[in-house]
C-alpha distance (Angstrom), angle and dihedral (degrees) to the residues before:
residue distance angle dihedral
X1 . . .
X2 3.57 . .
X3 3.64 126.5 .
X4 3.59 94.3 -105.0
X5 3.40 93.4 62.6
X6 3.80 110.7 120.6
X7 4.00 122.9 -116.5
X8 3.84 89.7 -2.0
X9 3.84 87.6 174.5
X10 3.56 88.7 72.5
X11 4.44 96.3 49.1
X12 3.42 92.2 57.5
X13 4.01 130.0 106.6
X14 4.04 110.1 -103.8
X15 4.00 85.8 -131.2
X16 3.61 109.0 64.9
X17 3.87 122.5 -153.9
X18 3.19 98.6 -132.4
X19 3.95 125.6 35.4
X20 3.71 120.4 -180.0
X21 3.82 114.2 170.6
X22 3.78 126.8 167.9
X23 3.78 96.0 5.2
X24 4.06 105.9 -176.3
X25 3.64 113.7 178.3
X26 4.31 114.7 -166.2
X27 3.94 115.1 -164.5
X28 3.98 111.3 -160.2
X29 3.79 117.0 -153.1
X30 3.92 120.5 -174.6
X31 3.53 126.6 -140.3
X32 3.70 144.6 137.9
X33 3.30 101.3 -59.7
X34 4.11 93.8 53.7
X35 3.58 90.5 -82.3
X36 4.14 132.8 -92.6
X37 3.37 135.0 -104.9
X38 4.09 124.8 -134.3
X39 3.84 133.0 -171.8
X40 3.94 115.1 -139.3
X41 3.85 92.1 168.1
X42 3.74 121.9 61.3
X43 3.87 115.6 -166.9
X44 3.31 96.5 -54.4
X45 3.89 117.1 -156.6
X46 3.65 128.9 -173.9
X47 3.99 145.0 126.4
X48 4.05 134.6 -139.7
X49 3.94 119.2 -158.3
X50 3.52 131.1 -167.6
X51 3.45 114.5 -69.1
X52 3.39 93.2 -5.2
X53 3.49 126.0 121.2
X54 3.81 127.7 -147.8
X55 3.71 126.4 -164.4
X56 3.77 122.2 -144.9
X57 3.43 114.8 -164.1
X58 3.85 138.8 -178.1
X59 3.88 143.1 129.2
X60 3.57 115.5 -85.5
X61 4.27 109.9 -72.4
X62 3.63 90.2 38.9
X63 3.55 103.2 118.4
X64 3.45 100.0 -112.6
X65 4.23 106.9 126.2
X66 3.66 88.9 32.3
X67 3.96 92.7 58.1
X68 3.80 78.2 50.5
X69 3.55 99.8 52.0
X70 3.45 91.8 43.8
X71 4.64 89.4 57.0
X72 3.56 81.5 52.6
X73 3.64 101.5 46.0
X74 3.39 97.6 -118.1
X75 3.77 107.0 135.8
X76 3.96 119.4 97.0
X77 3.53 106.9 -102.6
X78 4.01 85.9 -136.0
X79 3.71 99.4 60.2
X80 3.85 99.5 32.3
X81 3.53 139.9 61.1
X82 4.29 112.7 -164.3
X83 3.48 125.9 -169.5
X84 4.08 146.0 165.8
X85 4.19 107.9 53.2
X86 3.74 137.3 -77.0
X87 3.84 100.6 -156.5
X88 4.01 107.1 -160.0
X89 3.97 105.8 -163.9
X90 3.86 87.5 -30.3
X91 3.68 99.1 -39.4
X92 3.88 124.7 104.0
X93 3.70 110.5 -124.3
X94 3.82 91.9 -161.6
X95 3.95 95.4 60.5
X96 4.10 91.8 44.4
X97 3.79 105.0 116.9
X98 3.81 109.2 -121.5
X99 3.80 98.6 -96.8
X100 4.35 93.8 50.6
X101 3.47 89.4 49.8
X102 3.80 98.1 50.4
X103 3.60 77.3 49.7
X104 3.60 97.5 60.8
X105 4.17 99.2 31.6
X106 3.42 110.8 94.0
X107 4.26 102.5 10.4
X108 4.27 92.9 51.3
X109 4.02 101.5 18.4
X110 3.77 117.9 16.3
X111 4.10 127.3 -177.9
X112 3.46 129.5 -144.7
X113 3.94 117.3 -143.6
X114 3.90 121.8 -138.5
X115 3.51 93.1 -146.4
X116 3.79 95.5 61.9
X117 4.35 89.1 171.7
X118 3.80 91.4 57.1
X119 4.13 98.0 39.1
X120 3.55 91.4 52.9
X121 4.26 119.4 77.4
X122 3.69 105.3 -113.7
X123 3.63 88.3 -153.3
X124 3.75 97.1 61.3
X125 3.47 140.2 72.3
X126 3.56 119.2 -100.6
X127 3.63 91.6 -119.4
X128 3.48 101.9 34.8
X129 3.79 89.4 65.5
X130 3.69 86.6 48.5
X131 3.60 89.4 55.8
X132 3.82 96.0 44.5
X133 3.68 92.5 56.8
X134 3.89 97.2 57.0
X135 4.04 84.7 43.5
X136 3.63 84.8 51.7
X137 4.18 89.5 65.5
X138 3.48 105.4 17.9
X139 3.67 137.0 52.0
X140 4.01 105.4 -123.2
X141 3.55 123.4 132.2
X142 3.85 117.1 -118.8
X143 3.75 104.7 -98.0
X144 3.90 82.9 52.4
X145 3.94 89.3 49.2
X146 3.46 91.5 42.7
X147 3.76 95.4 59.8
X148 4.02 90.8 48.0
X149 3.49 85.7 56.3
X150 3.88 96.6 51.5
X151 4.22 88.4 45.3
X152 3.87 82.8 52.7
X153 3.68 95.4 47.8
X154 3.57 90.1 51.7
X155 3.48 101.4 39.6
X156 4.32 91.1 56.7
X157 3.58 78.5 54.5
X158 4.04 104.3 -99.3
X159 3.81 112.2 169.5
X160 4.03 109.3 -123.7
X161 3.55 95.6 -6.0
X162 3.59 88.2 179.2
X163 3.53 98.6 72.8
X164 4.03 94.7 26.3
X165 3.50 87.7 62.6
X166 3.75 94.4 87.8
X167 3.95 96.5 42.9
X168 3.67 120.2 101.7
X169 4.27 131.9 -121.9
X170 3.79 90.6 -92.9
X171 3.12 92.8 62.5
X172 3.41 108.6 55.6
X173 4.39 127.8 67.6
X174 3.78 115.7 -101.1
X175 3.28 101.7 -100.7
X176 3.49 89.1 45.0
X177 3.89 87.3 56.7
X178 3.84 85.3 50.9
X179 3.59 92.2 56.5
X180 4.03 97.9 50.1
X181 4.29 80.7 53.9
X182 3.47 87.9 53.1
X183 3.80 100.4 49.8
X184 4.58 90.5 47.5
X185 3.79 82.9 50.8
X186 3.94 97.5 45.5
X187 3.92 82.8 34.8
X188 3.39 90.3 102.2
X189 3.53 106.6 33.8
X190 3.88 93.5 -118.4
X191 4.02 116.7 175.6
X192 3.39 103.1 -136.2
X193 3.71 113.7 58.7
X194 3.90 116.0 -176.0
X195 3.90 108.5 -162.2
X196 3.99 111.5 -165.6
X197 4.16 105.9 -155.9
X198 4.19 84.4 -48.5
X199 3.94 85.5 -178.3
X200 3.95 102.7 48.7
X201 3.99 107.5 131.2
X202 3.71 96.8 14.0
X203 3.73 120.8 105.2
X204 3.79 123.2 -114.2
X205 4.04 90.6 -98.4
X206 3.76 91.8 63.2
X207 3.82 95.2 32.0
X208 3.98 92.4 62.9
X209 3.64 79.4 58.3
X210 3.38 106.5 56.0
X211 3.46 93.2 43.3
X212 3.89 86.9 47.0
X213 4.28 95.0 58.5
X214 3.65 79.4 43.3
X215 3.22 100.8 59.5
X216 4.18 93.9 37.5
X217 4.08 83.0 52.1
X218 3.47 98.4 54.3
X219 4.01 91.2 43.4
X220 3.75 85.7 51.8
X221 3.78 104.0 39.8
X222 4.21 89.2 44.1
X223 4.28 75.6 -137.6
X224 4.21 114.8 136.5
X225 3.78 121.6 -125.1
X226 4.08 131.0 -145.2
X227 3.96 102.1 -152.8
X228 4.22 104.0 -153.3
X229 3.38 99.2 -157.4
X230 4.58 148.3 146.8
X231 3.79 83.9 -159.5
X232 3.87 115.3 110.7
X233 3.48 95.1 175.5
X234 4.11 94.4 43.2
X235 3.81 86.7 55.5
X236 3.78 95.4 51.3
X237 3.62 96.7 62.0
X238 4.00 96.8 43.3
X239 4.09 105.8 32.9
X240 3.34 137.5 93.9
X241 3.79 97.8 -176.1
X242 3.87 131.3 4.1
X243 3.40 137.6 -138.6
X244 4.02 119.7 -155.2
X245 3.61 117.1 -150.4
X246 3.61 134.4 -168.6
X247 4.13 133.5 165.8
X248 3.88 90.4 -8.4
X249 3.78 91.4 -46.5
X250 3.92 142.2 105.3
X251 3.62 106.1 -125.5
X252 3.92 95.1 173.4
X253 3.86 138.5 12.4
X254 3.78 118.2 -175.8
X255 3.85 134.5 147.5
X256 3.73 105.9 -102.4
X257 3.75 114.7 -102.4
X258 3.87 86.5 56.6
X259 3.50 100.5 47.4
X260 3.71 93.0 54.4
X261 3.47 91.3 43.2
X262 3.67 104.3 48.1
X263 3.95 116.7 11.1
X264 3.59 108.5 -155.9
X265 3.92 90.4 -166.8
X266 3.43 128.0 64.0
X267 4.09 91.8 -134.7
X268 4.05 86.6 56.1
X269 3.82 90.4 46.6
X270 4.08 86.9 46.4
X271 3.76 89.5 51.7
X272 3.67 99.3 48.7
X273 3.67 90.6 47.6
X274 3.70 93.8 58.9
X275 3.48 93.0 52.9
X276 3.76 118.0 102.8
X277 3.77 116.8 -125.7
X278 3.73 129.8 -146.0
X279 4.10 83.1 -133.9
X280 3.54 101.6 35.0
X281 4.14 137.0 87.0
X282 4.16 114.2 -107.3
X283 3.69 87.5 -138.7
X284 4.10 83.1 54.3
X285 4.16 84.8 66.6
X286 4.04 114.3 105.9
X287 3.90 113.4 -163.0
X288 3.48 114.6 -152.9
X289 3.66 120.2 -102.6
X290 4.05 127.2 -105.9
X291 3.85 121.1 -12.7
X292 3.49 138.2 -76.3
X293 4.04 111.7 -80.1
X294 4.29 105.3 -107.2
X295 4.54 111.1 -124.4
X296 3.77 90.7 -89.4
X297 3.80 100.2 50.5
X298 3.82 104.6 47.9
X299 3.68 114.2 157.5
X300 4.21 125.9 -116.5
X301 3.58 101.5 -113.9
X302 3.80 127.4 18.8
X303 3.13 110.0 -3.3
X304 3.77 100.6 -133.1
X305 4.21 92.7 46.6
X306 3.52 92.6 98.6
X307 4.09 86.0 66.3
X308 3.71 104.5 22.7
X309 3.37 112.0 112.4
X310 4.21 91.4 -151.7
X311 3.85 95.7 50.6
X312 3.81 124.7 139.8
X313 4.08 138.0 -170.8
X314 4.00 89.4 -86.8
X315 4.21 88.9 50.8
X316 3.82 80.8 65.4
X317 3.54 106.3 53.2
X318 3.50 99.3 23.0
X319 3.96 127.0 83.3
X320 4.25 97.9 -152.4
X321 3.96 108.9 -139.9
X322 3.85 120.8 -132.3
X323 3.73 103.5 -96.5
X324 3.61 139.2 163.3
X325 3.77 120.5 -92.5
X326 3.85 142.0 -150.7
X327 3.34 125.7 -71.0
X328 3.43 101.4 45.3
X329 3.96 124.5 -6.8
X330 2.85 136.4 -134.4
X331 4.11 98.6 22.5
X332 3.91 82.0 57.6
X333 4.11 116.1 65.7
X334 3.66 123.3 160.1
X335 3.79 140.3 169.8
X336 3.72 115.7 -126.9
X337 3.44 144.4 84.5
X338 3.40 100.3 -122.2
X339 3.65 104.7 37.0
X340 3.58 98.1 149.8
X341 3.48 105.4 52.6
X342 3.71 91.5 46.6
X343 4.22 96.9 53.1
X344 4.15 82.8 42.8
X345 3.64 91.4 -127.7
């Protein structure tokens, strides 16, 4: 399905593969005074079909990777409190026990890191570590692994992977790097694939493609994909459906070609307007006013009033609930009080 595809809401399977509803993420920090406790995450709702892929986007702070690391079971138990589920096929990730989900992360749900330098061991071979993570699931001796790894090497588009095989991460390119992270987490055809900003410090030559052997993975695998990402315009060419979030919240979920056309939240109609166009004047560009509140200074209310440009008396005191919206509930869901009269509908 590509996100072109007209009325995808109504293509997709009824049960979704992955099912993440009231997501609330708690960071602990200790200090002097015995320490305080802040929420990033907000009940976070939101669903991933097969091959479908959703878009969640946000400025930086917004919650987004660490509602992703917290699916995955990635957050140290010390530091951070998770609650709500993350049903995987049926089965709530957040109840696994430790040795279950290990089980399942990586050969049924499989993440992949923005930071592709840092996630990779610097020690290792490139393709040793691909090797090592099918070994890690599957019984196959290491020539056998070995030879999966090359075929994934080459089929993410590594030059010689033969011979690259044995050559570490610091000596390949970034996107390069970003392409070995892509074939451990397609390694073992998983079909949920969460992708955490995959293009951040590439340029746009090698981000189209990324998102391009994305794409052609997913389409081949049948698997869905969560893009993580601050990039309008890198979401409008992958996504079926987006999800807006703002201080650990979703403020709007729409499938694409409506949420670019009509925003039905001031935030969304802030982001699109500071994004440049290939028609459009840079002096036409409007940023969006103030910053985004930090965990411990939330605002009463919504929690984008203190910015919005549209707010009123009941914005303040409020808290708006994630509901659906005209034209055509429940595909459409947004966050605001006034949803109508901001989209123009």
């Amino acid at each position: 399905m590509h996100a072109n595809t007209p009325d995808p809401a109504e293509q997709l399977d009824p049960v979704p593969l992955l099912d993440v509803k009231d997501l609330t993420v708690d960071l602990l920090s200790r200090g002097g005074d015995g320490g305080s406790v802040h929420r990033v995450v907000h009940g976070v709702s939101f669903t991933l079909h097969k091959e479908e892929t959703v878009a969640l986007i946000g400025e930086s702070g917004s919650g987004k990777s660490i509602s992703a690391m917290a699916v995955m079971g990635l957050l140290p138990a010390t530091t951070a409190r998770v609650g709500g589920s993350a049903r995987h096929q049926g089965t709530d990730l957040l109840t696994l026990p430790p040795d279950q989900l290990r089980a399942r992360r990586g050969k049924r749900i499989a993440m992949i890191f923005q930071d592709a330098l840092s996630a990779l061991n610097p020690t290792f071979s490139v393709g040793f570590q691909i090797a090592e993570t099918i070994r890690a699931h599957e019984k196959v001796g290491r020539r056998e692994a070995r030879a999966r790894a090359v075929d994934l090497m080459a089929r993410v588009r590594i030059p010689d992977p033969a011979s690259r095989y044995r050559d570490y991460p610091h000596q390949f390119s970034g996107g390069m790097r970003q392409r070995i992270m892509i074939a451990m987490a397609v390694a073992l055809r998983p079909d949920v694939l969460i992708a955490d900003e995959p293009t951040t410090a590439l340029d746009v030559t090698v981000q189209a493609q990324i998102m391009e052997l994305l794409a052609e993975l997913r389409e081949e695998t049948g698997s869905a994909l969560l893009l993580i990402t601050h990039d309008l315009g890198l979401a409008a060419g992958t996504a079926d459906r987006i999800a807006i979030m703002y201080a650990g919240r979703i403020l709007e979920q729409a499938p694409f070609e409506e949420l670019y056309d009509r925003p039905a939240h001031p935030y969304t109609r802030g982001l699109l307007a500071a994004v440049p166009r290939l028609d459009g004047d840079l002096d036409d560009l409007t940023p969006i006013p103030g910053s985004p509140p930090g965990p411990g200074a939330l605002p009463s209310g919504c929690p984008f009033h203190p910015r919005c440009t549209d707010s009123r008396d009941r914005c303040a005191t409020q808290p708006p609930m994630l509901l659906p919206v005209l034209p055509n509930p429940p595909a459409r869901l947004v966050a605001c009080h006034y949803p109508l009269e901001v989209s123009g509908a």
